[in-house]
ChimeraX commands (.cxc) that place a marker at each C-alpha (Angstrom):
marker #1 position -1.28,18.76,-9.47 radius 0.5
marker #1 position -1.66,15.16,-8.56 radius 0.5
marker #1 position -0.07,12.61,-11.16 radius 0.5
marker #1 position -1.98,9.02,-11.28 radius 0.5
marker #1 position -0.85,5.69,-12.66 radius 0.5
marker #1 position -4.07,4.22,-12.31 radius 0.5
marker #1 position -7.41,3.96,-10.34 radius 0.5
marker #1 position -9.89,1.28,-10.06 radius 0.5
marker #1 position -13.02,-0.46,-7.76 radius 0.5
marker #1 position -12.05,-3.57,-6.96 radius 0.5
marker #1 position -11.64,-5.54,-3.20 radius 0.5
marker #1 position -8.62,-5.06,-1.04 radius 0.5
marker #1 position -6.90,-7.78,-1.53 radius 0.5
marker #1 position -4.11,-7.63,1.79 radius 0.5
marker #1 position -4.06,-6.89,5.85 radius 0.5
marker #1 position -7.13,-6.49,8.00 radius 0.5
marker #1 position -9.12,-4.72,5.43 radius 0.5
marker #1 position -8.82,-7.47,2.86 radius 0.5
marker #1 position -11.91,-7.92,0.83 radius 0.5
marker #1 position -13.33,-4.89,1.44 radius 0.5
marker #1 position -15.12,-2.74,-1.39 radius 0.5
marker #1 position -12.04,-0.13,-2.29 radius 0.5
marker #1 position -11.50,2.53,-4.56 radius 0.5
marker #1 position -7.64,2.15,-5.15 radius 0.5
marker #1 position -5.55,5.20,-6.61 radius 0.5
marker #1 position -2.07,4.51,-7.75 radius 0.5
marker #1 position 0.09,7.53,-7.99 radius 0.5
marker #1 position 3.26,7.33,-9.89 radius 0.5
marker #1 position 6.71,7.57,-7.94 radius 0.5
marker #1 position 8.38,6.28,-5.47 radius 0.5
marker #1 position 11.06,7.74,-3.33 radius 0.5
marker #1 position 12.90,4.15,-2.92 radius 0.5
marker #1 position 13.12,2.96,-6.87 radius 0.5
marker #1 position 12.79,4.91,-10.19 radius 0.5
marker #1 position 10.43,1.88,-11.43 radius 0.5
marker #1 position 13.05,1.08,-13.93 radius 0.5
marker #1 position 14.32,-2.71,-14.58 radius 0.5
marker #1 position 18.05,-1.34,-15.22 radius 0.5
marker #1 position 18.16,0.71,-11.83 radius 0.5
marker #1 position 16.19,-2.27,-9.83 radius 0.5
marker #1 position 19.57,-4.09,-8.24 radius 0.5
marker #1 position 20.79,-0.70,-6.73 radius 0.5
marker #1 position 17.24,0.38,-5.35 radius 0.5
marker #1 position 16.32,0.61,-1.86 radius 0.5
marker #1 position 13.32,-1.58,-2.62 radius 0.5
marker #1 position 14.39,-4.43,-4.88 radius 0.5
marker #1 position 11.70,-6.58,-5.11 radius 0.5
marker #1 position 8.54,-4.08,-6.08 radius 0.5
marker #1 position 5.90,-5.89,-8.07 radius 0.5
marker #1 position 3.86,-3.02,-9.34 radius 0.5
marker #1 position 4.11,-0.14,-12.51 radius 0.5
marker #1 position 3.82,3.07,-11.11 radius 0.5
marker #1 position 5.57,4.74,-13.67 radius 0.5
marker #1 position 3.70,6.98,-15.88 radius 0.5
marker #1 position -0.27,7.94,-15.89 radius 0.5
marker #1 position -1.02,5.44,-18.61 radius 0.5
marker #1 position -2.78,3.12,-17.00 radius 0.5
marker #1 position -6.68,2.61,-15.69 radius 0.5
marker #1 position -8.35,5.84,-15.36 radius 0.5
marker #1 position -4.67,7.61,-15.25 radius 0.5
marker #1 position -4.43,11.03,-15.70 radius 0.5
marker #1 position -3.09,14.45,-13.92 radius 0.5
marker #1 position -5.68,16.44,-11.85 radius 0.5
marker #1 position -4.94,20.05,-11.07 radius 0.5
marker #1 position -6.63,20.37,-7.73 radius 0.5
marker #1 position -7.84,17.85,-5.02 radius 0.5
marker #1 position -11.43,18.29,-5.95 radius 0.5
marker #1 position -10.44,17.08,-9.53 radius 0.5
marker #1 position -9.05,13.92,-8.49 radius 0.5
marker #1 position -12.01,13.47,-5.78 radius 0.5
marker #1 position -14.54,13.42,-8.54 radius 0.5
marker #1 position -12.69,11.34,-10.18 radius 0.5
marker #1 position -12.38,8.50,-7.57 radius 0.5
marker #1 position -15.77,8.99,-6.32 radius 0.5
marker #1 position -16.98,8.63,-10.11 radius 0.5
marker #1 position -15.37,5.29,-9.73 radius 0.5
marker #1 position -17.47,3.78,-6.56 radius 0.5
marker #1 position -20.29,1.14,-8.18 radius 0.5
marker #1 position -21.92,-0.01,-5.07 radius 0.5
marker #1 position -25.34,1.93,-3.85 radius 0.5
marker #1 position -24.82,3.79,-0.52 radius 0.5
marker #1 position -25.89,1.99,3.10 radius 0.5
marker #1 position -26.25,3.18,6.16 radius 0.5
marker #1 position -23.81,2.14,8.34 radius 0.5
marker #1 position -20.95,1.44,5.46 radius 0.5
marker #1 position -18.61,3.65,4.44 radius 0.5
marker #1 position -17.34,3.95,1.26 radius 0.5
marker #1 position -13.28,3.37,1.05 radius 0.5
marker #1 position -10.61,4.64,-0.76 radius 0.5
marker #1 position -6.83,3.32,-0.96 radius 0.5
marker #1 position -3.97,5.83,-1.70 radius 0.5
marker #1 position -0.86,3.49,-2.75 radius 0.5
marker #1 position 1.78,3.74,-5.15 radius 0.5
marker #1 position 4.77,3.55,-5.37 radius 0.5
marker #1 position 4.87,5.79,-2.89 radius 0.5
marker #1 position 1.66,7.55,-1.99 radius 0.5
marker #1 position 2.91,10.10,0.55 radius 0.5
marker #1 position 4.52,12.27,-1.93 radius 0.5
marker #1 position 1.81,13.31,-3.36 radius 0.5
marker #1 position -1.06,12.57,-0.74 radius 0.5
marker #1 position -1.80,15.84,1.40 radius 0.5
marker #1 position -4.53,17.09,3.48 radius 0.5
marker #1 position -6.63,18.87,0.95 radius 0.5
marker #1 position -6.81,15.30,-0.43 radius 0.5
marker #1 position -7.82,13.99,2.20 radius 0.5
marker #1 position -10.86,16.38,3.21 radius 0.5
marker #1 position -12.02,16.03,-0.60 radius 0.5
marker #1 position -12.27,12.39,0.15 radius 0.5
marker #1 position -13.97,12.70,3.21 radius 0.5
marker #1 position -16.00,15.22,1.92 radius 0.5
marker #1 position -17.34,12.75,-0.71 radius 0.5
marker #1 position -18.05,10.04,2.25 radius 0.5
marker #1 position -14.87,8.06,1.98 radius 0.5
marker #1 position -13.05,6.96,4.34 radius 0.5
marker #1 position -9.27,7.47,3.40 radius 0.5
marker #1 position -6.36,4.79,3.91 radius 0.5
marker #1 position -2.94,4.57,2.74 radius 0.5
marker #1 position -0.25,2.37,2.14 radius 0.5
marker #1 position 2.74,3.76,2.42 radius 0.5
marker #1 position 6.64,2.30,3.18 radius 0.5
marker #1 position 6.76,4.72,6.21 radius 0.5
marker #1 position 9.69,7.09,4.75 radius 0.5
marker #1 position 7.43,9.99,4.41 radius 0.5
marker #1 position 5.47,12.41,6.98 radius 0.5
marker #1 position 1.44,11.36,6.46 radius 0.5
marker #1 position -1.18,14.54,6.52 radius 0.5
marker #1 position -3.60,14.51,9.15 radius 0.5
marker #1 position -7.30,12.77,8.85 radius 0.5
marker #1 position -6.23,9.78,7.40 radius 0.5
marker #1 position -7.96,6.77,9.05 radius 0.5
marker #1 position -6.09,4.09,7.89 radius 0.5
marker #1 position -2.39,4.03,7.88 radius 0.5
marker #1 position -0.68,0.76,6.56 radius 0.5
marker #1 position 3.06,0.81,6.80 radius 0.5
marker #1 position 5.34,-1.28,4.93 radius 0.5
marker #1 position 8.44,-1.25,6.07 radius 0.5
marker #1 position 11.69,-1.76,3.86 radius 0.5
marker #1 position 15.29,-2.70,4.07 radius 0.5
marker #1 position 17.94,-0.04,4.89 radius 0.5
marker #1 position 15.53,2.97,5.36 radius 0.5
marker #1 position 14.13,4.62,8.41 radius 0.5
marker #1 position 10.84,4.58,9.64 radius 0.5
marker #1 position 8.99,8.40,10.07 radius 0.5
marker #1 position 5.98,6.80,10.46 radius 0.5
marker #1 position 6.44,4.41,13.83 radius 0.5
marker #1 position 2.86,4.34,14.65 radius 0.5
marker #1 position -0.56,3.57,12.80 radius 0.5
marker #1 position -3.22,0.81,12.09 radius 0.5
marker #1 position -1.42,-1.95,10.37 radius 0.5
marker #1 position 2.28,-2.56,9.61 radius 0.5
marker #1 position 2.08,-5.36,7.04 radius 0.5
marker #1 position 5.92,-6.33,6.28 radius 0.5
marker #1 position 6.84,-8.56,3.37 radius 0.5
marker #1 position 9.08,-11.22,4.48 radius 0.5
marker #1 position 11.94,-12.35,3.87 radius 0.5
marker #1 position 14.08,-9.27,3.45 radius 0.5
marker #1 position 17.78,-9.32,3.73 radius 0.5
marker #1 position 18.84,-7.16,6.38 radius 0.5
marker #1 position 14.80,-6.59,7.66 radius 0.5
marker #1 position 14.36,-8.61,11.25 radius 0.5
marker #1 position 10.43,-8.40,12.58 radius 0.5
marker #1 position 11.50,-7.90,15.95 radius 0.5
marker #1 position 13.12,-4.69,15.17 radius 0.5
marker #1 position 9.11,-3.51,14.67 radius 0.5
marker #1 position 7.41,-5.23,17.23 radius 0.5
marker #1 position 7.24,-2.79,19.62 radius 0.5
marker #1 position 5.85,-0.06,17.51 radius 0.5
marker #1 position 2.40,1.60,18.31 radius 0.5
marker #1 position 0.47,-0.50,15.37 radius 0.5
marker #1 position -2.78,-2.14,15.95 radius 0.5
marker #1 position -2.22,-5.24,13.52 radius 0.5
marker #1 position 0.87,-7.00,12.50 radius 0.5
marker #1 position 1.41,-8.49,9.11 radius 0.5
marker #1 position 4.07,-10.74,7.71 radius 0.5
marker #1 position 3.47,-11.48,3.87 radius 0.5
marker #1 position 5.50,-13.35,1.46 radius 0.5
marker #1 position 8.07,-12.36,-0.66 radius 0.5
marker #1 position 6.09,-12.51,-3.81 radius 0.5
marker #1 position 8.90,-14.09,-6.62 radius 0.5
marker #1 position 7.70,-12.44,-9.69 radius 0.5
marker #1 position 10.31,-12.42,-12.17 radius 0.5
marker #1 position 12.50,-9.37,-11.37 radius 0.5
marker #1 position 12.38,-9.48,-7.78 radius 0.5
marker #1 position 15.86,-10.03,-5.91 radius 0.5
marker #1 position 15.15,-12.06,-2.70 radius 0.5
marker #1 position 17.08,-14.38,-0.52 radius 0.5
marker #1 position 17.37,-17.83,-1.02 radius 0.5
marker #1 position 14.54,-20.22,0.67 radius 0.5
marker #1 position 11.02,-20.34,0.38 radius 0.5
marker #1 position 9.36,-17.44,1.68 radius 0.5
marker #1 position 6.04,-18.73,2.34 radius 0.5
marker #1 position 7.68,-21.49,4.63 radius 0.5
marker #1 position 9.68,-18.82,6.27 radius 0.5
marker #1 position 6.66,-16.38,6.75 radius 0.5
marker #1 position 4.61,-19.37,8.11 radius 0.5
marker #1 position 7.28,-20.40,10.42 radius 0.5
marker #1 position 7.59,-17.01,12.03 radius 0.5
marker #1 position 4.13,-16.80,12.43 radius 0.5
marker #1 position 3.88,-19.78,14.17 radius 0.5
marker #1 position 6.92,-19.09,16.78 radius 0.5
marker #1 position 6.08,-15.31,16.82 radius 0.5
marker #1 position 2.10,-15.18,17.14 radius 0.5
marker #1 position 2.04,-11.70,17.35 radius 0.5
marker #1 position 2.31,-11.10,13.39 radius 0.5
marker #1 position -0.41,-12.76,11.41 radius 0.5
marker #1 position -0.12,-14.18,7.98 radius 0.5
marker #1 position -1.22,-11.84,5.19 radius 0.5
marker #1 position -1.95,-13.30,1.98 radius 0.5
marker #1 position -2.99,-11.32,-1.69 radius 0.5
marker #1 position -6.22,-12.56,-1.88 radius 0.5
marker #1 position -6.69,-10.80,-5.32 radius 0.5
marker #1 position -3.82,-12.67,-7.06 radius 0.5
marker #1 position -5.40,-16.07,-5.38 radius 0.5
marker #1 position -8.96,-15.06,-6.50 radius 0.5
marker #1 position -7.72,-13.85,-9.83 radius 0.5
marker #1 position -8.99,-10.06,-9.01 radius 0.5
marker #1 position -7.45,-7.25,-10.75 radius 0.5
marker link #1:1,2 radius 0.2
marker link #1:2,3 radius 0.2
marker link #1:3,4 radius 0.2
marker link #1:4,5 radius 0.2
marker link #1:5,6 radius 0.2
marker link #1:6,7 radius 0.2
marker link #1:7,8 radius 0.2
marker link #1:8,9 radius 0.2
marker link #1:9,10 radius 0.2
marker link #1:10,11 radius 0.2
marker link #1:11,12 radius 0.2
marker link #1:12,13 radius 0.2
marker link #1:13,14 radius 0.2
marker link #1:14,15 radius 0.2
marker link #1:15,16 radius 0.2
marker link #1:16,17 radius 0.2
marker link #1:17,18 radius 0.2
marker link #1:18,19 radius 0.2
marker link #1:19,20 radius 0.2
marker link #1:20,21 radius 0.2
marker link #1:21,22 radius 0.2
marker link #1:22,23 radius 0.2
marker link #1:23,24 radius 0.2
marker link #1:24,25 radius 0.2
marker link #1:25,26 radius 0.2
marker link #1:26,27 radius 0.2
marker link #1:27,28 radius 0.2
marker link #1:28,29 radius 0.2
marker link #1:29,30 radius 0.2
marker link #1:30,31 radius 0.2
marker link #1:31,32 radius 0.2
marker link #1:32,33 radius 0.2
marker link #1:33,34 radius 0.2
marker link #1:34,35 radius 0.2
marker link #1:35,36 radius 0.2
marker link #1:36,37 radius 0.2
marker link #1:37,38 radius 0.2
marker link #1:38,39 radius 0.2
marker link #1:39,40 radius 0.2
marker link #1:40,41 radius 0.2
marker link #1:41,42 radius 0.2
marker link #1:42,43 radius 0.2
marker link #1:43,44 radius 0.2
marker link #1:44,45 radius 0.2
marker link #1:45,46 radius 0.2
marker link #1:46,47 radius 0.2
marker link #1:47,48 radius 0.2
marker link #1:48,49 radius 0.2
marker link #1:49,50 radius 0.2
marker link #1:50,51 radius 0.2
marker link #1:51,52 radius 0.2
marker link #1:52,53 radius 0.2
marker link #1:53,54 radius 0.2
marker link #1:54,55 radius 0.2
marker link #1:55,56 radius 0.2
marker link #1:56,57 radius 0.2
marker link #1:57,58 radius 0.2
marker link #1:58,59 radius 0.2
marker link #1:59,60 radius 0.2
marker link #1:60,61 radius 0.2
marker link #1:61,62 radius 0.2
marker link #1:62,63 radius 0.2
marker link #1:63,64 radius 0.2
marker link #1:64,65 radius 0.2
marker link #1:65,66 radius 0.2
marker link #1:66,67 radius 0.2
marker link #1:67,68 radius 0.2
marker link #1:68,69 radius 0.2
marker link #1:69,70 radius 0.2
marker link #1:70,71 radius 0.2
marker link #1:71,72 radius 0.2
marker link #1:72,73 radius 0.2
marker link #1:73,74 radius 0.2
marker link #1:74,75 radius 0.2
marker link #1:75,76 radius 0.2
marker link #1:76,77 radius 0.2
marker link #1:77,78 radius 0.2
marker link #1:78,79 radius 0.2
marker link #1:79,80 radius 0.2
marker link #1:80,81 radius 0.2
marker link #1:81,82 radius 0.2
marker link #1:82,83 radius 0.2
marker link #1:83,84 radius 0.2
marker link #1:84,85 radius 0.2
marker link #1:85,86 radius 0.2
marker link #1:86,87 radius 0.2
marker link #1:87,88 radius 0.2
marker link #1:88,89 radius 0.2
marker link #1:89,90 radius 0.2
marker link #1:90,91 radius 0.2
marker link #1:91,92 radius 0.2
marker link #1:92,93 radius 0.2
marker link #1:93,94 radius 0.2
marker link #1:94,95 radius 0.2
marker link #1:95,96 radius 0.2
marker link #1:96,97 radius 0.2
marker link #1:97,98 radius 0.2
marker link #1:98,99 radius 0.2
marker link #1:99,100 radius 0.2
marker link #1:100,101 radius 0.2
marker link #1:101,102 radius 0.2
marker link #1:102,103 radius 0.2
marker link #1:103,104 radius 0.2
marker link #1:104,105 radius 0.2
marker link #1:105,106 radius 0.2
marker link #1:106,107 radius 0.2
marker link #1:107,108 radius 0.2
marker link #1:108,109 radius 0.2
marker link #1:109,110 radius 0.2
marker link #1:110,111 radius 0.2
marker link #1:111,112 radius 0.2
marker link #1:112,113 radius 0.2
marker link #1:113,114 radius 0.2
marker link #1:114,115 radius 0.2
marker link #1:115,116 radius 0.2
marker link #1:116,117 radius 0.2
marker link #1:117,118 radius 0.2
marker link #1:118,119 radius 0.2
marker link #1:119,120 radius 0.2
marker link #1:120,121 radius 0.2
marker link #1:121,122 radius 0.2
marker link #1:122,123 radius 0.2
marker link #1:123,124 radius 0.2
marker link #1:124,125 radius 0.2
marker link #1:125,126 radius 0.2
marker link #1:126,127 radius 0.2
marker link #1:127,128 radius 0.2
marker link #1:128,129 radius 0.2
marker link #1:129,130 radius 0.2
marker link #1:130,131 radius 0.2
marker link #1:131,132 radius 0.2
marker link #1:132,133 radius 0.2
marker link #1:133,134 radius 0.2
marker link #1:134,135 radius 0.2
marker link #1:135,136 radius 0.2
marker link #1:136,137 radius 0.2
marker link #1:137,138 radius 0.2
marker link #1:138,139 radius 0.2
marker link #1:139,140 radius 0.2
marker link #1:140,141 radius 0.2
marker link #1:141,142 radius 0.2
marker link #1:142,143 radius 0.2
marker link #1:143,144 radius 0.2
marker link #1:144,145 radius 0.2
marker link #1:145,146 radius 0.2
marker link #1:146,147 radius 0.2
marker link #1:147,148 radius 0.2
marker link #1:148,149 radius 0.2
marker link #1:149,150 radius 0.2
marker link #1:150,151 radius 0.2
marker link #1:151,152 radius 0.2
marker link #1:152,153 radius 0.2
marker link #1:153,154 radius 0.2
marker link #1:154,155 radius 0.2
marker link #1:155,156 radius 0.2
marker link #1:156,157 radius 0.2
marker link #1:157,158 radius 0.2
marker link #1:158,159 radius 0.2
marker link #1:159,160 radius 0.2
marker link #1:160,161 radius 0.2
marker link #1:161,162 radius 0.2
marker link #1:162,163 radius 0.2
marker link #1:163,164 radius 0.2
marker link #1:164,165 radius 0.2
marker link #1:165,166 radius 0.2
marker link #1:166,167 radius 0.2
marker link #1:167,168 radius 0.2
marker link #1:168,169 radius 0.2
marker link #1:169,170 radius 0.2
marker link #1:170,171 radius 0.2
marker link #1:171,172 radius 0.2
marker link #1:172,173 radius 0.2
marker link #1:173,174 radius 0.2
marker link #1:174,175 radius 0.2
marker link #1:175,176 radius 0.2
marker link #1:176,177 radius 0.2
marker link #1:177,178 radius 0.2
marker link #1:178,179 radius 0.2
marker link #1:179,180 radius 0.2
marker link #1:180,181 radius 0.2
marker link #1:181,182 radius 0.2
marker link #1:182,183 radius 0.2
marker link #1:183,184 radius 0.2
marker link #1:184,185 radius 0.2
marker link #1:185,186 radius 0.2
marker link #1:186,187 radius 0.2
marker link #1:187,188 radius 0.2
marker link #1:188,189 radius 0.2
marker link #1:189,190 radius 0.2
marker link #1:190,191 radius 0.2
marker link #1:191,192 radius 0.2
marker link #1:192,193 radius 0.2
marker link #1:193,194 radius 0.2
marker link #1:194,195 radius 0.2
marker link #1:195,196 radius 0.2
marker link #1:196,197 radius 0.2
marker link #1:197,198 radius 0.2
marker link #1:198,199 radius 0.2
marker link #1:199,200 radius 0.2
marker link #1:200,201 radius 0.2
marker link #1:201,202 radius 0.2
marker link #1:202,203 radius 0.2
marker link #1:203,204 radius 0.2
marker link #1:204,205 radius 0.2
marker link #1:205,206 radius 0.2
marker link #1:206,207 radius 0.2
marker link #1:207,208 radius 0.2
marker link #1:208,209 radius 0.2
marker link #1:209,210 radius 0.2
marker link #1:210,211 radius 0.2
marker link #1:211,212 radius 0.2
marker link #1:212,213 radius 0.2
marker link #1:213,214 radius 0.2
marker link #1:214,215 radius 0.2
marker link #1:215,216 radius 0.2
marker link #1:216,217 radius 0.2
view
């Protein structure tokens, strides 16, 4: 049984993929923070922006099988089908890997997605995914040390880029610490501090969310 917070067509909003066509599926739980305020100082991941706690939200639910939940996503893609372009689907979370698997990911494909995931790199990832976006965070070890994209929000106390540089990604992100209200950061301004390493470190690219600038849900 998958559990699902929410899912939803919208454009990717983040990384090298950003404002492309996605189906995004939120599953609920996270192996770094409960997703509740009172346990949020002595979490792993301390500055998480997103509810992922319950199956209340968007098109939420539980699906007993992976065709289920494939219907269900591909019920969700608006857009006509082309030759040549692919539809896309987003696994994210929380975190997506513990409940992502391989059956999931041939119902996808199946359907004519292709299948991506974003993911904090804790967790083993099933084969045939084609997209692997790793997020790295603070005082936790990688099991995922290779992939397409390893988009790392910046600053983190404790987190240096150049502990990740050498890893077998294709595209290297740093994003700004986003300051919503609960988050506990550093002091400093961490879009100065992102663009700053950027510009003295050009292998890591600035990666922006496009869908909170554009006002995209």
């Amino acid at each position: 049984m998958y559990s699902v917070k929410e899912a939803f067509y919208t454009l990717q909003g983040e990384g090298a993929q950003a404002g492309r066509a996605s189906v995004f599926c939120r599953f609920t739980g996270c192996n770094l923070w409960s997703g509740r305020e009172g346990d949020r100082a002595r979490s792993r991941c301390t500055f998480c922006d997103t509810d992922f706690v319950g199956i209340d939200g968007q098109n939420g639910g539980q699906f007993l099988d992976a065709a289920a939940l494939a219907a269900h996503l591909t019920a969700l893609w608006q857009a006509p089908d082309q030759a040549n372009v692919s539809r896309y689907v987003v696994f994210t979370g929380g975190e997506p890997l513990l409940q992502l698997d391989e059956a999931l990911v041939d119902a996808m494909h199946a359907q004519g997605f292709e299948v991506a995931v974003e993911t904090n790199g804790t967790l083993p990832a099933p084969a045939g995914i084609d997209w692997i976006c790793v997020s790295p965070k603070s005082d936790t070890t990688l099991r995922l040390t290779r992939g397409h994209e390893l988009k790392l929000v910046y600053p983190q106390a404790g987190v240096d880029p150049a502990n990740f540089a050498g890893l077998d990604f294709t595209h290297f992100f740093l994003q700004p610490m986003d300051l919503n209200p609960g988050a506990i950061v550093s002091d400093g301004d961490p879009m100065a501090a992102t663009v700053g390493y950027c510009l003295r470190h050009p292998q890591w690219r600035l990666s922006l969310q496009t869908h909170k600038i554009a006002g995209i849900d």
